[in-house]
N, C-alpha and C positions, 0 to 999 in steps of 0.2 A: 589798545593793542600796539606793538611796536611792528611800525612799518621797517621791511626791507626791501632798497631800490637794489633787485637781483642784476635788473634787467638796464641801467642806466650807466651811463661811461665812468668809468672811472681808471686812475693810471695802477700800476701792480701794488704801489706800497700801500694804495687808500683799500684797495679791494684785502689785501692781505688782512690792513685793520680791520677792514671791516668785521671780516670774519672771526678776528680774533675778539674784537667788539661786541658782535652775539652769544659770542660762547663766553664773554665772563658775564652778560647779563642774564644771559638764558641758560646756564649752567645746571640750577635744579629742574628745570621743565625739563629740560633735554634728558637730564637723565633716568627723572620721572618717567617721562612717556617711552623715549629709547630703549634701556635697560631691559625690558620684560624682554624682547623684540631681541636684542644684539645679544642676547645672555643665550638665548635658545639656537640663535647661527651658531653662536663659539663653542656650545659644549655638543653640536651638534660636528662643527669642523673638528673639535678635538678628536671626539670619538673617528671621525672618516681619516684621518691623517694618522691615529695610533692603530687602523685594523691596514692600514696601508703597511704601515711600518712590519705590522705581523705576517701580510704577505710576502714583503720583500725579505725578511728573514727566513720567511718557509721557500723561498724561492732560493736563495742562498744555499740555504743546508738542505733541502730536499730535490732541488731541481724544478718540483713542480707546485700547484696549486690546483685546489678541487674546481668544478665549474662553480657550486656551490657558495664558496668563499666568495669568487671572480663576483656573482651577484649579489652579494653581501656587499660587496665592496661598492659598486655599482649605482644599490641602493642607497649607502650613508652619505655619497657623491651629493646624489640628485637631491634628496632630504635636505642637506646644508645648502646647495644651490639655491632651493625653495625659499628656505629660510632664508638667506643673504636680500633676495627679490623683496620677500615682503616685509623684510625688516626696514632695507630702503624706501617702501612706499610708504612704511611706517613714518618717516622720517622726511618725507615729503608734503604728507600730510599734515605735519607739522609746519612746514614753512607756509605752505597753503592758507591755515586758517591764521596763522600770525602776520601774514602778508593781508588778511582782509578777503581774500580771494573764496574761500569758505566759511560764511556767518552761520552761526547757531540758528535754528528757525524758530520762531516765538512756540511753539507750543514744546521745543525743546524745554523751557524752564521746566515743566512738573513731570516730566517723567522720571524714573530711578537711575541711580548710577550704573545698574546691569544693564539697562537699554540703551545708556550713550555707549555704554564699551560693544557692545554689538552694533550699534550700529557705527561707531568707529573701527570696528574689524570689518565689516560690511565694505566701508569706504575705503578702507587701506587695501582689502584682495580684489576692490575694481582699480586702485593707481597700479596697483602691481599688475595686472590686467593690461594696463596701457604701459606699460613699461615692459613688459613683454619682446616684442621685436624686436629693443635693443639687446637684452639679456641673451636670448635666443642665439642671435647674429655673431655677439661675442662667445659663447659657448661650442657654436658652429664653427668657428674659427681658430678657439683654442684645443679642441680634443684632435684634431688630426695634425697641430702644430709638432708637438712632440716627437712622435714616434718617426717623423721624415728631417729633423735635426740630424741625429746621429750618423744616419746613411750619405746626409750632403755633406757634413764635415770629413767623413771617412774618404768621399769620391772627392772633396778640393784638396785634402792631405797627400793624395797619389798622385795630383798634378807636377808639372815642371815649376818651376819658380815666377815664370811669367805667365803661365797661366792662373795661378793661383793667387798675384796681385791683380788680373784682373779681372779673378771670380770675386775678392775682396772689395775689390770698386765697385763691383756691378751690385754686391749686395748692401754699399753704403749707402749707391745714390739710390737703391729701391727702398731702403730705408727710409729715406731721407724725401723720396715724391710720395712715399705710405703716412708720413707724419704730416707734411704738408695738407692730404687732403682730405687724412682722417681725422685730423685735429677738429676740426668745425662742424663733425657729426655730435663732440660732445655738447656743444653748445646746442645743439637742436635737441639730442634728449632732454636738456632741463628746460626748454621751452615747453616742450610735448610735455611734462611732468608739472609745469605752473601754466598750462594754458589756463586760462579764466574760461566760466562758462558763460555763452553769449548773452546773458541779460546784463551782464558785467560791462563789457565792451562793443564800440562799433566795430563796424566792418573790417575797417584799415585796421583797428589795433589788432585784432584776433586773426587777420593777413601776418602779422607780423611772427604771430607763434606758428603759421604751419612749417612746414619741414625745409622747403624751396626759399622762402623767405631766410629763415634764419639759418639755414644752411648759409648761404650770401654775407649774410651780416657777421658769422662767426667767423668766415672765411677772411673775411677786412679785417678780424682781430685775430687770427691766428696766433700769432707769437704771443699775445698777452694772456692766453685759455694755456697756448702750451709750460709756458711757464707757470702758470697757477698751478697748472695739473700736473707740471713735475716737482713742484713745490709740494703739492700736500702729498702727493705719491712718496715722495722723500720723511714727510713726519713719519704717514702711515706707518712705512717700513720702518723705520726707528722705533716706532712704538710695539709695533707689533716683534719686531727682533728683541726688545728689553722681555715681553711677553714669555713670550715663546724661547729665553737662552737657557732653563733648566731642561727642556721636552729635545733641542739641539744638542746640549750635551749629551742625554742619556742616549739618544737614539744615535751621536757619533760612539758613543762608548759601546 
């Protein structure tokens, strides 16, 4: 099995390779295992993003929308949400057993291939289970983001000119102590998501994946997580923009 040191220092260009390193070795696994899993998020975000689109045009040209619709809408939301979670645990599980971290168990050899994939769906909806809080947390944070945008850009627009450079300041440098000390909670999700189970590890190492610990430790690498994570943030959206630029045209047209 091919080991990965997730968790061992390395400077941004090594870790970069690295990752580019697993994915042209593990290319067909990946997208053996992934694909069932990220195929069901995407025609599931499709469909929630094209019945949006049908609201916002009934919204348009009628004014209104049924409540009906409104939980429809609601529901394709939550559905892709679901699915985004356990695709990711899907995908965790992955690193897991390629890391060593989850060995097959001897009586594993002679059962059928219907009962490793159940009990590989078994294992992926308990990561997703622990994965949980953060999803939540993030969710909790982004549905009430929105709708309080429009009203503070509106109330800094009707300021004086100096008050409005230093509604400007105040909202860079909270920006900027949000980034700081949010940056080091991502490192402790992929802790929580590869901890080992304790027959694996002593004490001190499995100190090292709770929350408080690597809280600490991602906190001393901050700048090297935030630049990783505005690096693949940067693919993503490349990839996902090449994706998604016929579904942008029609729905600007």
């Amino acid at each position: 099995m091919d080991k990965i040191s997730l968790f061992e220092r390395h400077s941004f260009t090594s870790c970069v390779c690295e990752g580019y390193s697993f994915l042209a070795k593990q290319l067909l696994l990946v997208v053996r295992v992934l694909i069932p899993y990220f195929t069901i998020a995407s025609l599931l975000g499709v469909l929630s993003y094209a019945y949006n689109v049908k609201l916002n045009v009934a919204v348009m040209a009628q004014g209104m929308v049924s409540l009906q619709e409104i939980l429809v809408a609601m529901l394709l939301f939550t559905l892709t949400w679901f699915a985004v979670v356990i695709a990711k645990a899907r995908m965790f599980l992955m690193f897991r057993r390629l890391t060593a971290l989850e060995l097959p168990k001897p009586e594993d050899v002679s059962v059928t291939k219907v009962t490793m994939w159940k009990r590989s769906l078994i294992r992926t909806m308990q990561l997703a289970w622990r994965s949980m809080p953060y999803y939540i947390w993030v969710l909790v944070l982004y549905m009430p983001g929105f709708p309080i945008v429009e009203p503070c850009v509106m109330y800094i627009s009707g300021l004086s000119m100096e008050y409005k450079i230093l509604a400007v300041c105040g909202i860079v440098l909270l920006g900027i102590i949000l980034t700081v000390f949010l940056t080091p909670i991502i490192y402790t999700f992929y802790c929580r998501m590869m901890k080992p189970s304790n027959v694996m590890g002593d004490a001190e190492q499995m100190r090292a994946f709770d929350f408080k610990e690597a809280y600490k430790k991602g906190f001393r690498h901050k700048g090297k997580i935030f630049s990783l994570t505005l690096w693949s943030s940067f693919l993503y959206t490349i990839a996902c923009f090449i994706l998604l630029l016929p579904a942008i045209v029609s729905t600007e047209a």
